[in-house]
Each structure stands twice: as C-alpha cells, then as structure tokens.
C-alpha atoms as a printed R data frame, in Angstrom:
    type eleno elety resid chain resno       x       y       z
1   ATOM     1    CA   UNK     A     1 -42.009  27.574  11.443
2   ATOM     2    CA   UNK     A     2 -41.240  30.953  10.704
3   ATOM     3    CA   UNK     A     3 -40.007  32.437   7.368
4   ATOM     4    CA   UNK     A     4 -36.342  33.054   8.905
5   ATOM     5    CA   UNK     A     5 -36.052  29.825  10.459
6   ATOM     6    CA   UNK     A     6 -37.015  28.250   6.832
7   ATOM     7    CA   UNK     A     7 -34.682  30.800   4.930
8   ATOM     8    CA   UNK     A     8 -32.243  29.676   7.595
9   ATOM     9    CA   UNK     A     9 -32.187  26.084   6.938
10  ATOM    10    CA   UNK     A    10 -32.743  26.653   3.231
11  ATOM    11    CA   UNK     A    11 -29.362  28.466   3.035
12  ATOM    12    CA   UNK     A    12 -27.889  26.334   5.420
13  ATOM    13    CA   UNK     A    13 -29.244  23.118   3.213
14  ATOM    14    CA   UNK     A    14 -27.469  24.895  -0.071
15  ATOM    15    CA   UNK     A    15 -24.207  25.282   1.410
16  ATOM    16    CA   UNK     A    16 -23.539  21.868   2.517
17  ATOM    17    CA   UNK     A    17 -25.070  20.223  -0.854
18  ATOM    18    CA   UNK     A    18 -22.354  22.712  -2.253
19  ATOM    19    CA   UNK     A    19 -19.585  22.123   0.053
20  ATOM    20    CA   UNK     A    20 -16.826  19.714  -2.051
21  ATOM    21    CA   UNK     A    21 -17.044  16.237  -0.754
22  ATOM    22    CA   UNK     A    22 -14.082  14.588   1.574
23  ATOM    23    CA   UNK     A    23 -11.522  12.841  -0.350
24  ATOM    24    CA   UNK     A    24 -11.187   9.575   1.254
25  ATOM    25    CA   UNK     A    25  -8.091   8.222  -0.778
26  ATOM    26    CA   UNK     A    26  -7.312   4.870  -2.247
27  ATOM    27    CA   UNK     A    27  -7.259   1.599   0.381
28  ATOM    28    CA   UNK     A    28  -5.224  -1.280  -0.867
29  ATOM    29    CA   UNK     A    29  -5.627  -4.796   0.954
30  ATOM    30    CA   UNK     A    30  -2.491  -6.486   1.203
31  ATOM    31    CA   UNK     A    31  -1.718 -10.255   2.219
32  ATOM    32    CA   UNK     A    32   1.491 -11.796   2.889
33  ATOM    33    CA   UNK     A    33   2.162 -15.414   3.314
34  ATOM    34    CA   UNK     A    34   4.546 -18.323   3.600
35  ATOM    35    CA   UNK     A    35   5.952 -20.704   5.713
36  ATOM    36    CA   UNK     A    36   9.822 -21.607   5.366
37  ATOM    37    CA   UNK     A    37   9.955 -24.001   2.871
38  ATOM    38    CA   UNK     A    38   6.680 -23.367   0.934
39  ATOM    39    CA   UNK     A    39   5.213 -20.766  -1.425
40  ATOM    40    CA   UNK     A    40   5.734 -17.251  -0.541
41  ATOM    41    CA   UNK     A    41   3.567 -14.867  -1.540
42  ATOM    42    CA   UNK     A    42   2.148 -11.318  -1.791
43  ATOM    43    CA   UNK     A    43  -0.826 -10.402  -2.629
44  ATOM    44    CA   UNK     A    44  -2.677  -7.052  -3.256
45  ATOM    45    CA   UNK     A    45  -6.687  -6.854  -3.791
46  ATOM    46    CA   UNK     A    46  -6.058  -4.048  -6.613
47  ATOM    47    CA   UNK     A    47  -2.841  -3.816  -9.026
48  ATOM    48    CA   UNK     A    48  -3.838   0.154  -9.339
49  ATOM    49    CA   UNK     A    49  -5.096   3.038  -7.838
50  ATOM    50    CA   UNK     A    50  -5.697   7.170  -8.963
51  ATOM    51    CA   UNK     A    51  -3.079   9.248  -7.808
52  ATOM    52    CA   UNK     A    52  -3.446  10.811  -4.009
53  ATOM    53    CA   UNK     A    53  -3.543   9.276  -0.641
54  ATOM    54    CA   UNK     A    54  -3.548   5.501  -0.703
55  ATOM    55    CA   UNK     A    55  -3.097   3.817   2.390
56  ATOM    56    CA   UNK     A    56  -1.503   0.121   2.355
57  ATOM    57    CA   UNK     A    57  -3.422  -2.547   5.228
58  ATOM    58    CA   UNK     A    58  -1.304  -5.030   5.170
59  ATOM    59    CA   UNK     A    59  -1.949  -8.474   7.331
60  ATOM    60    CA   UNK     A    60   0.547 -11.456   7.739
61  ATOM    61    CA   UNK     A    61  -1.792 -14.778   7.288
62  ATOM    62    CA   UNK     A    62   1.411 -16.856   7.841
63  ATOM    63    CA   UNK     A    63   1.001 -19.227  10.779
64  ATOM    64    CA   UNK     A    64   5.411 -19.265  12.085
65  ATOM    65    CA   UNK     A    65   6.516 -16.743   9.824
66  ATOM    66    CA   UNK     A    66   7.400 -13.245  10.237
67  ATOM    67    CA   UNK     A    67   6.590 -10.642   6.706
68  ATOM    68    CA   UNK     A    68   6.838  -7.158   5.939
69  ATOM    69    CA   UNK     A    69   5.618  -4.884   2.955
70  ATOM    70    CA   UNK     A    70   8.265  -2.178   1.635
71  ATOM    71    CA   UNK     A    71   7.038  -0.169  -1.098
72  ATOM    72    CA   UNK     A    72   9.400   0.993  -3.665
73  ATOM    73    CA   UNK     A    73   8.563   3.481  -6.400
74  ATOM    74    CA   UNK     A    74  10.297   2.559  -9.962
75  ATOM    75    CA   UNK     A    75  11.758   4.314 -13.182
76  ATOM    76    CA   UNK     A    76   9.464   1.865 -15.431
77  ATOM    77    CA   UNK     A    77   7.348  -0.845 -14.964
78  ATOM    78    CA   UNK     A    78  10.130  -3.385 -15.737
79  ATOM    79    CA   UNK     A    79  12.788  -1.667 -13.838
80  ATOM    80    CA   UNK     A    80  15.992  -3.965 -12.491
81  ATOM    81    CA   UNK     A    81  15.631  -4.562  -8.450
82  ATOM    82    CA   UNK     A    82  19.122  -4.629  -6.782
83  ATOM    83    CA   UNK     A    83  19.454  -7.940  -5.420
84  ATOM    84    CA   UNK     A    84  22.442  -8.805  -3.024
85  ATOM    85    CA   UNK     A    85  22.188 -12.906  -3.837
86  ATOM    86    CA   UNK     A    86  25.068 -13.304  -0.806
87  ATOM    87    CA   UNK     A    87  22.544 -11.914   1.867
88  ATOM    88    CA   UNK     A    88  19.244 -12.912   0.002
89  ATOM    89    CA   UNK     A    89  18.069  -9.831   0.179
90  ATOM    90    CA   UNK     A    90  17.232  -6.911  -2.337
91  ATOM    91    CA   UNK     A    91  19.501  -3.699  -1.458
92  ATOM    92    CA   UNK     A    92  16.958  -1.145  -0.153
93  ATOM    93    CA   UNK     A    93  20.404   1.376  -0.189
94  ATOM    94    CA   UNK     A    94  19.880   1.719  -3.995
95  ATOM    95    CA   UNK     A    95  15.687   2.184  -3.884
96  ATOM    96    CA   UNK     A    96  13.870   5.067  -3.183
97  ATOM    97    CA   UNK     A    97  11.649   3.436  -0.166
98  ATOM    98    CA   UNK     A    98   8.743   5.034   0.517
99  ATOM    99    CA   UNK     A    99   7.949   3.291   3.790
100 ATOM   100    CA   UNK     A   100   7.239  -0.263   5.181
101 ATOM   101    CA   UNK     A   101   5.350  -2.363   7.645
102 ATOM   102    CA   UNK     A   102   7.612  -3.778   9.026
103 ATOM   103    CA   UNK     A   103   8.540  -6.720  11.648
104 ATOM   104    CA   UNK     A   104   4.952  -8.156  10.904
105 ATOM   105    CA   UNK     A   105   4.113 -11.364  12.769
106 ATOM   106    CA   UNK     A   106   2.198 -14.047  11.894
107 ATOM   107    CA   UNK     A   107  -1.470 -13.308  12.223
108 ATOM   108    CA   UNK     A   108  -0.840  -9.365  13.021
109 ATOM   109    CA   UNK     A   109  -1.801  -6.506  10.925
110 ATOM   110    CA   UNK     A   110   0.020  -3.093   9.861
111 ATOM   111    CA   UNK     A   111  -0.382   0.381   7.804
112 ATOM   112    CA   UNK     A   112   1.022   2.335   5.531
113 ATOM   113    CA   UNK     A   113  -0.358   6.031   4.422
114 ATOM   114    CA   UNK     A   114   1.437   7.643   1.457
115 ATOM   115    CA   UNK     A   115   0.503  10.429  -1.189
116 ATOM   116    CA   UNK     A   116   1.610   8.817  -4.219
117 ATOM   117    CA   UNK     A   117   1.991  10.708  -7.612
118 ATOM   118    CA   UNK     A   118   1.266   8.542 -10.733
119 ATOM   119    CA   UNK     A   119   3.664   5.762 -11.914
120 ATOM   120    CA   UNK     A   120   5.248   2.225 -11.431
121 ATOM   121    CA   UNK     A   121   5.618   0.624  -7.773
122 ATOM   122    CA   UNK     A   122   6.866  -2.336  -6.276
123 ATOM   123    CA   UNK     A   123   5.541  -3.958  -3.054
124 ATOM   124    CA   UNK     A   124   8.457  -6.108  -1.615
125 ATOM   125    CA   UNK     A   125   8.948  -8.465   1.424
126 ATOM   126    CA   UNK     A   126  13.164  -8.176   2.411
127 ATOM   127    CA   UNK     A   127  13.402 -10.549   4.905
128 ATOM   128    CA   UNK     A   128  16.061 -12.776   3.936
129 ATOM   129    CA   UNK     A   129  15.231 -15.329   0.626
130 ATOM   130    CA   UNK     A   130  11.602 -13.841   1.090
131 ATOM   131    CA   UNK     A   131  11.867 -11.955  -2.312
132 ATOM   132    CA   UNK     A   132  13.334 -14.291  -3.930
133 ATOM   133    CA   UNK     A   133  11.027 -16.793  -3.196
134 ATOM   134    CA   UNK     A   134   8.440 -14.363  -4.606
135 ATOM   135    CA   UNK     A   135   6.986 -11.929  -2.537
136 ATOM   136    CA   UNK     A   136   6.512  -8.954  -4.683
137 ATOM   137    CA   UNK     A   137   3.762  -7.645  -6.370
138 ATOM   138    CA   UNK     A   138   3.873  -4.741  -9.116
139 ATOM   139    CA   UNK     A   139   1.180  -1.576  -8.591
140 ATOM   140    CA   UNK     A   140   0.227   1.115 -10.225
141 ATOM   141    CA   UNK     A   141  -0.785   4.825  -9.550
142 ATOM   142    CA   UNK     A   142  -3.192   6.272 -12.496
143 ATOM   143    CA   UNK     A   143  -3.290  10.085 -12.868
C-alpha cells in the first residue's frame, strides 16, 4: 500500500471516529386494550423519556374493540382533564393535542413522531367511556 493511500484512509478513519453520532430519539411502546365491558387499559413500556424526538408505536391488542392514543401535553403533573360526562368523552377543544393514532383496530398498529420539550404528558384513549374506564397513562419528558 502506498504512503498516500495509508495517509488517505488514516484521515479518512479520523474524520468519521470524529463525526457526532446520529441521534436516534426516544421510542415508546404503547399498548391499548379492552373489550366493552371489561378492563380498559393503556399501557406504556417507559413513564419517561430525555427531551427530543420520541416517537409513540402504539398497537391495539383488543380482540372487537377499536383504540386510539392522543397525547396531550399538561401545565403540571396533576393537571384537571376536561371531561364532558354527557358524551363520555374528555374535550380535546380545551387541550393542546399534540397528535394521535387514531381509528386503531383491533390487532393493528400506528405511529406517532413528535419533538417534545421537557414536562408533564398525558396519553389518552377518547373514544366514548374509554377514558373513563381508564385508558390514560401519565409520561414524562426529562431535560
């Protein structure tokens, strides 16, 4: 090998061991579930992730019933959720949504990618009596 071609890979070598790495983001398994009638639930493999891109796979393991994840950020940890108890259903008017996956049927999977800045969340399903009978799960974005 000559002494350029070694120089050449040498420098080469250095500027990729030096190059910043990619920043993959956060990835946040979520699992919806419930039948009419039973349990509903939401579930989330991590309650918290650093700040940045964070992307939400969310899959419906409900065998007759249709889910969907909206993510809401909050003022505080314990903020009050608007909840219209005539339709069931939290008022997503008065949230600041920052997407869904929505319309999810049983056994089907969905995404969400979001930047999120550091604070208090709330994962929601809002089809009708589906809150209320649980499905929510709190998260949190580090710094």
């Amino acid at each position: 090998m000559s002494r350029l071609t070694t120089l050449s890979l040498l420098v080469a070598g250095g500027l990729l061991a030096s190059a910043p790495a990619f920043a993959a983001g956060s990835t946040v398994m979520v699992m919806t579930n419930g039948e009419g009638g039973q349990p509903m639930t939401l579930s989330l493999d991590k309650a918290s992730v650093p700040a940045g891109d964070v992307t939400f796979k969310v899959h419906n393991s409900a065998m007759t019933e249709e889910h969907e994840m909206v993510l809401v950020k909050l003022k505080s940890a314990n903020d009050q959720i608007p909840y219209n108890a005539a339709k069931h259903r939290v008022d997503e008017s008065k949230l600041k949504s920052l997407g869904e996956v929505s319309d999810l049927k049983p056994g089907k999977d969905g995404q969400l990618k979001v930047k999120l800045a550091a604070g208090n969340y709330l994962l929601l399903c809002n089809i009708k009596g589906h809150f209320e009978a649980g499905m929510k799960a709190n998260f949190t974005v580090t710094p």
